[in-house]
NUDO-806399 format. One record per residue: residue in one letter; z, y, x of N, C-alpha, C in turn. Coordinates in steps of 0.05 Angstrom, whole numbers, plus 5000, padded with zeros to 4 digits. Layout:
<recs>
AZYXZYXZYX/...
</recs>
This chain:
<recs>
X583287121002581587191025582887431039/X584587321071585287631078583887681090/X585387921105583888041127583887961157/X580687921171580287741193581687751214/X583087471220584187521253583087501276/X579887561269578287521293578587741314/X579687821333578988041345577288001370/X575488291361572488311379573388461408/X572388351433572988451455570788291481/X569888441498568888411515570088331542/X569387991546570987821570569087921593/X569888061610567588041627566587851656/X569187641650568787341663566787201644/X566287241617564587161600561187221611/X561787481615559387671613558487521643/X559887471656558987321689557687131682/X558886921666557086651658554686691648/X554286881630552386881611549887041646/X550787221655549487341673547887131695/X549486971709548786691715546486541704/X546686441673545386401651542686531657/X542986731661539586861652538486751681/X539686731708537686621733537086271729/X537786211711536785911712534585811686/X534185651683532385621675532085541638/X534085611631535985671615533685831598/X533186081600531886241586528486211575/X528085991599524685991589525285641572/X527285531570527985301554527585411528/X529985621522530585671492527885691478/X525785881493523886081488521685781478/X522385581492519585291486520185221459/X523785251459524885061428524385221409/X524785551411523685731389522985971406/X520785991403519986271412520986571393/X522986671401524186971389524487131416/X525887401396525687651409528487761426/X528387751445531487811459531888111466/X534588101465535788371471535188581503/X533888741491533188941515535288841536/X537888851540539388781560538788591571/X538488301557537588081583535188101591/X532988191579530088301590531288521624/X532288661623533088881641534788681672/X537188591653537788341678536688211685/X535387951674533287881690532187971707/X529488201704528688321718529888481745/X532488561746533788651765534988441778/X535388181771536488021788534687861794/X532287841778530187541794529887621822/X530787701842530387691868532287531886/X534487441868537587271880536987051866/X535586951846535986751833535786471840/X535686431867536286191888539486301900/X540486441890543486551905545186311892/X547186211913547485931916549785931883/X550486161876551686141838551086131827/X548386161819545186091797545385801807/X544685651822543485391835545185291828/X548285311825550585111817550385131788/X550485411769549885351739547185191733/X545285191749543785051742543284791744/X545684661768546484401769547684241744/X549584561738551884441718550284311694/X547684541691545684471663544884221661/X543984121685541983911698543783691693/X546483721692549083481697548383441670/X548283551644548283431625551083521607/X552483741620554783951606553284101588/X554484171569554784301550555484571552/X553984761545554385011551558085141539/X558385081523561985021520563684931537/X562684751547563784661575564584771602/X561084861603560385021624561685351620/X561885311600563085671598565985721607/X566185541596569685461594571285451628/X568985521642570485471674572085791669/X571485931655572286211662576786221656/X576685931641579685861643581285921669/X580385811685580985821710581186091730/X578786251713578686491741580586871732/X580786851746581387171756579987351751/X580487581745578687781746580288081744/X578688281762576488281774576588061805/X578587941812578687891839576787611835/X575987431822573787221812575286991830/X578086941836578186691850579086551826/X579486281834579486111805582785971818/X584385921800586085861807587685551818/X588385621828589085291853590785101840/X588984821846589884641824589784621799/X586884871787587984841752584784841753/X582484681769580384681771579584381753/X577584471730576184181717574583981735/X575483721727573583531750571083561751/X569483701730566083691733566183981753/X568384181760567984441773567384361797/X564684441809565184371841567984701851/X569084631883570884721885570085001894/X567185081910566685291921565185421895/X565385481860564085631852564885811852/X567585921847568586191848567886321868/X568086161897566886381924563886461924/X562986311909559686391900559386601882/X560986601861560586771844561187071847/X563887081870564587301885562687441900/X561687241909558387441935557287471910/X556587231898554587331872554487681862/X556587741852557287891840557488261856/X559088081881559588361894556388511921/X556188161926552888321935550588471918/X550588341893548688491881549188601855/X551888821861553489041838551888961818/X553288731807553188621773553388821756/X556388891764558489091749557189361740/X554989411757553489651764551289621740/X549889401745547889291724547989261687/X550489191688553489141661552689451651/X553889681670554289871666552990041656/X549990001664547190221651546390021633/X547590051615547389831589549589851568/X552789981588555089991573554890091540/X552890351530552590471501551390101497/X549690031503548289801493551289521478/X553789531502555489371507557389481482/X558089691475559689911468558989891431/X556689821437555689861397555989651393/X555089491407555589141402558289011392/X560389141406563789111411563789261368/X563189421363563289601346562189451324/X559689391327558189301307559988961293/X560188871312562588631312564588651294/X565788851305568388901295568489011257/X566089081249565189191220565288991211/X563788821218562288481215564588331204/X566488321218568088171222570388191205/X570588451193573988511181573688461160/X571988341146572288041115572587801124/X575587701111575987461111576787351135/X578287111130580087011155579486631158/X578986621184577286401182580086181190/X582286251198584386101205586285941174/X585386101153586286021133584885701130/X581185681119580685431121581585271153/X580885421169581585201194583384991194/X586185191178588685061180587784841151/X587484861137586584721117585884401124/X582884501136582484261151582684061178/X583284261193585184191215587384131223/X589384301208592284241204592984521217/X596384581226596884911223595984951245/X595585111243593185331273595985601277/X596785501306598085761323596385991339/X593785821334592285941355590286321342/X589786451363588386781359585386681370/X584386761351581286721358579886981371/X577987011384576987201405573187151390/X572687351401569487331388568887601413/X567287401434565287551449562887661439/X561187911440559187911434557187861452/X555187791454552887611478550487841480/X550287951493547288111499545487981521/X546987811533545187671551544587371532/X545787211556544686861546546386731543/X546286461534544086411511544486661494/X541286661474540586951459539986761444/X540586511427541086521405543186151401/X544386141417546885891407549486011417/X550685981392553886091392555085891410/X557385941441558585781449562085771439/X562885601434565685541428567285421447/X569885481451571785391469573885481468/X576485231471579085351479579985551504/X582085681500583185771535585885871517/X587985571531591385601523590585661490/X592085841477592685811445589985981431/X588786041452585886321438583286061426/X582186091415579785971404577386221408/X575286141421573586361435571186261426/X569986531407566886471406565086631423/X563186551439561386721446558186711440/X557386991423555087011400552887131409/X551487081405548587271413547487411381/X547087701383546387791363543987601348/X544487671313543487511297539287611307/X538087261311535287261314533787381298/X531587711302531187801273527887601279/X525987601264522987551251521987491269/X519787421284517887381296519587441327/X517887561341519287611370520587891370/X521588071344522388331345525288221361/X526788461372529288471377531388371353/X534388271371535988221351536588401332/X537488371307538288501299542588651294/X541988791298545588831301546788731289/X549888671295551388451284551688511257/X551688691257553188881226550288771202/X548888841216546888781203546388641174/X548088431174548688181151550788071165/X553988141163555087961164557287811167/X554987641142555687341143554387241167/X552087361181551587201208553187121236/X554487361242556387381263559187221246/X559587321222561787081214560686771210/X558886631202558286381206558386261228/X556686441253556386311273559386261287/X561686521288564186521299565786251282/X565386181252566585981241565785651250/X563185721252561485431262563385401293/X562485541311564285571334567285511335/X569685541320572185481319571685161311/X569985261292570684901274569684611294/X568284771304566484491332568784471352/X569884611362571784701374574684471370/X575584491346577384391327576984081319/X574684021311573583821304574083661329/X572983701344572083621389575583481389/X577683671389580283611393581983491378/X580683421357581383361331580482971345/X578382971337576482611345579582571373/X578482731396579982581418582082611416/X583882631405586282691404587482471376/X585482321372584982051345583681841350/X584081641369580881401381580381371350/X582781291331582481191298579581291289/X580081611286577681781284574781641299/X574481641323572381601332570881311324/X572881141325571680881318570680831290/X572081011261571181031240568581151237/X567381361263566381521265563481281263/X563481141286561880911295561180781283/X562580671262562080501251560680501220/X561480781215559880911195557481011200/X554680991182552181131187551881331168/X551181591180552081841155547981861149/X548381931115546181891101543482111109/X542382081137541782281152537782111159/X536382301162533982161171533582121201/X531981931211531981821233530782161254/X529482431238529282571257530682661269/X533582631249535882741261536982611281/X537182421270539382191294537382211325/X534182251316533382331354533682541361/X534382651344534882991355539482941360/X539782791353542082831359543082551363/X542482411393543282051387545482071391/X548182291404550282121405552082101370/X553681901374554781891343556182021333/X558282221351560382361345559182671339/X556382781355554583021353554282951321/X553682751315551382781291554482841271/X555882671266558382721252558983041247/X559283171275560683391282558483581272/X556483511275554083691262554083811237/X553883461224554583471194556583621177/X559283521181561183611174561883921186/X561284071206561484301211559984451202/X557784321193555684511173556584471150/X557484351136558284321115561984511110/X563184501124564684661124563985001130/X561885081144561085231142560085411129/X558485211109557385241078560185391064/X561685231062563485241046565085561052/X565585671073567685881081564986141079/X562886021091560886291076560286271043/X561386151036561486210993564286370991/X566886261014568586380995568586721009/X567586731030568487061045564987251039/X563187091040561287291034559087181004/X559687010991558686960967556986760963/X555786620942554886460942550986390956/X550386750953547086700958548186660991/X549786700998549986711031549586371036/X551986281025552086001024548985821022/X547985920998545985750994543785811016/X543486111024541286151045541585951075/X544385911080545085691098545085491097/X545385341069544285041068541585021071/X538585241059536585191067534985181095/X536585411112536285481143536985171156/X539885011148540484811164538884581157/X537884611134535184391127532784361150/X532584601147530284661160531084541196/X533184671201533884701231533984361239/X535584171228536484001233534883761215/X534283851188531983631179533483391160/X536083421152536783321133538183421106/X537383221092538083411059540583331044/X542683171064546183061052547383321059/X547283471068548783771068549883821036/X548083851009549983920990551483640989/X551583400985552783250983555683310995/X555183331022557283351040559083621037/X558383781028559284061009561983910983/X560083760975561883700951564083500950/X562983310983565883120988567983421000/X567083521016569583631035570983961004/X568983950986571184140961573083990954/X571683560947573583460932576483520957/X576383470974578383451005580383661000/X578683850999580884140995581784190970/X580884040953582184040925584583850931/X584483610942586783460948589483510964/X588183670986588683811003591084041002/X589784190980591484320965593684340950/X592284030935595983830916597383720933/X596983780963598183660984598583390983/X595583350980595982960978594782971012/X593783121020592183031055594183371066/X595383231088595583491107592783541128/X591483491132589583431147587083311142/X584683411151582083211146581882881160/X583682881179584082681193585082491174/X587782591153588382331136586082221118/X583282381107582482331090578782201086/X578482241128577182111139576281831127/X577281641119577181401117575581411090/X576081681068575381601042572481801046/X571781901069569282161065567381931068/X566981811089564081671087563581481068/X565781321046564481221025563881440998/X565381670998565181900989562082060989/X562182041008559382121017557082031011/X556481711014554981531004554881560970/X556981590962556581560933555581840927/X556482110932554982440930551882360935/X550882280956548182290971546282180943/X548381920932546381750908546081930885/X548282070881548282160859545882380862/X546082560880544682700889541382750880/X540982460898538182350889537282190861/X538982210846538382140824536782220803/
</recs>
């Protein structure tokens, strides 16, 4: 277990999206699916910006929501842009980007001194960057990645989130970086978050969950093989799940990223960490093949290791009857 290559830093093309984020409708969603306690900072923005929040750069993120993108997706426009000058660059625009959001986001921004808003908050911005960075210097999450992914050239980045979403980690490429962006860990009832440092294994789970969805995403399309095995297999999951998650490749990617997750919080912060996250993902998601799936993807990295699989991709074919047979035993 070395020492982490995560390094903590503040995008503030990031900080735009997430700022965006809080004028749509975004924030009173989260609050229906779980009602918790958010960080004095997006309480403060909000309130200083609900007077623009028909300003035509809110109205397009909230198209983008409405399209049925993925907040990974949607984040991920920041590939494209500039900063501080916010133009997005010509010809390297995604087909879901309409073409005038950068000129939106420019008035956005410069009519109603964002930067200004950012700023009486900076100690708020400043401990966060800090608290991260404590968090973070156990363990190196590129070691499993490469494991199960295959070799990783890539530097991972870990935003910290004081705005929105205030509590789902977003993941995304940009060129060779792997980028998580985290919202401090949800403390009890509706109290405030609690700081990253706090416990963690929280800010490291969520940053590992984040690469590995990430990985996984590029991994399937970059394999039809993958996807069709994907299909054709039914993973040992209850029907609340599959409505909470109908497409086939989510529920997969669910599975298996929690389950790998499991696994890298036993080896960098110990085993009660581990187990406290298989009961949380019980709860969250509502199925109980998680240890199972723990114990196919050890046998993997045991193989893995005698260098019989360079990749999870070679060993794909043997996890879902693998799996089936863990789940029985399981319940036995």
């Amino acid at each position: 277990m070395g020492k982490s290559t995560i390094t903590v830093r503040v995008d503030d093309r990031l900080r735009m999206m997430s700022t965006l984020l809080a004028l749509t409708t975004w924030p009173e969603q989260e609050q229906m699916f779980h009602p918790h306690g958010t960080h004095a900072h997006a309480h403060r923005l909000r309130e200083a910006l609900a007077h623009v929040e028909e300003h035509a750069a809110a109205i397009t993120m909230q198209e983008m929501l409405e399209s049925g993108l993925p907040l990974d997706t949607v984040f991920s426009y920041v590939n494209v842009l500039s900063w501080p000058g916010i133009r997005a660059r010509a010809g390297e625009l995604p087909t879901w980007a309409p073409e005038n959001w950068s000129t939106q986001m420019r008035d956005f921004m410069h009519a109603n001194h964002v930067t200004d808003l950012w700023g009486r908050d900076k100690a708020a911005w400043a401990d966060a960057e800090q608290q991260a960075i404590r968090a973070l210097e156990k363990g190196d999450p590129l070691d499993m990645l490469t494991r199960v992914f295959g070799p990783q050239a890539d530097s991972l980045h870990f935003q910290p989130n004081l705005s929105y979403p205030t509590e789902q980690a977003i993941g995304f490429r940009s060129d060779k970086t792997l980028i998580a962006v985290v919202p401090p860990p949800v403390a009890w009832g509706t109290n405030p978050p609690w700081p990253y440092d706090d416990n963690p294994a929280d800010p490291y789970r969520e940053a590992f969950s984040a690469y590995a969805r990430v990985l996984l995403g590029e991994m399937i399309e970059a394999r039809p093989e993958m996807s069709d095995l994907i299909h054709k297999n039914r993973l040992p999951v209850p029907n609340t799940f599959l409505a909470r998650h109908p497409d086939v490749v989510d529920q997969f990617s669910t599975v298996l990223v929690s389950g790998l997750t499991a696994i890298a919080l036993e080896e960098v912060h110990g085993e009660v960490e581990a187990k406290s996250y298989v009961v949380m993902t019980h709860k969250a998601h509502g199925f109980q093949a998680l240890p199972a799936v723990i114990d196919v993807l050890r046998h993997y990295l045991s193989e893995q290791a005698s260098g019989k699989f360079a990749s999870f991709a070679e060993y794909l074919p043997s996890f879902f009857n693998s799996l089936r047979i863990a789940d029985k035993l399981k319940k036995m």
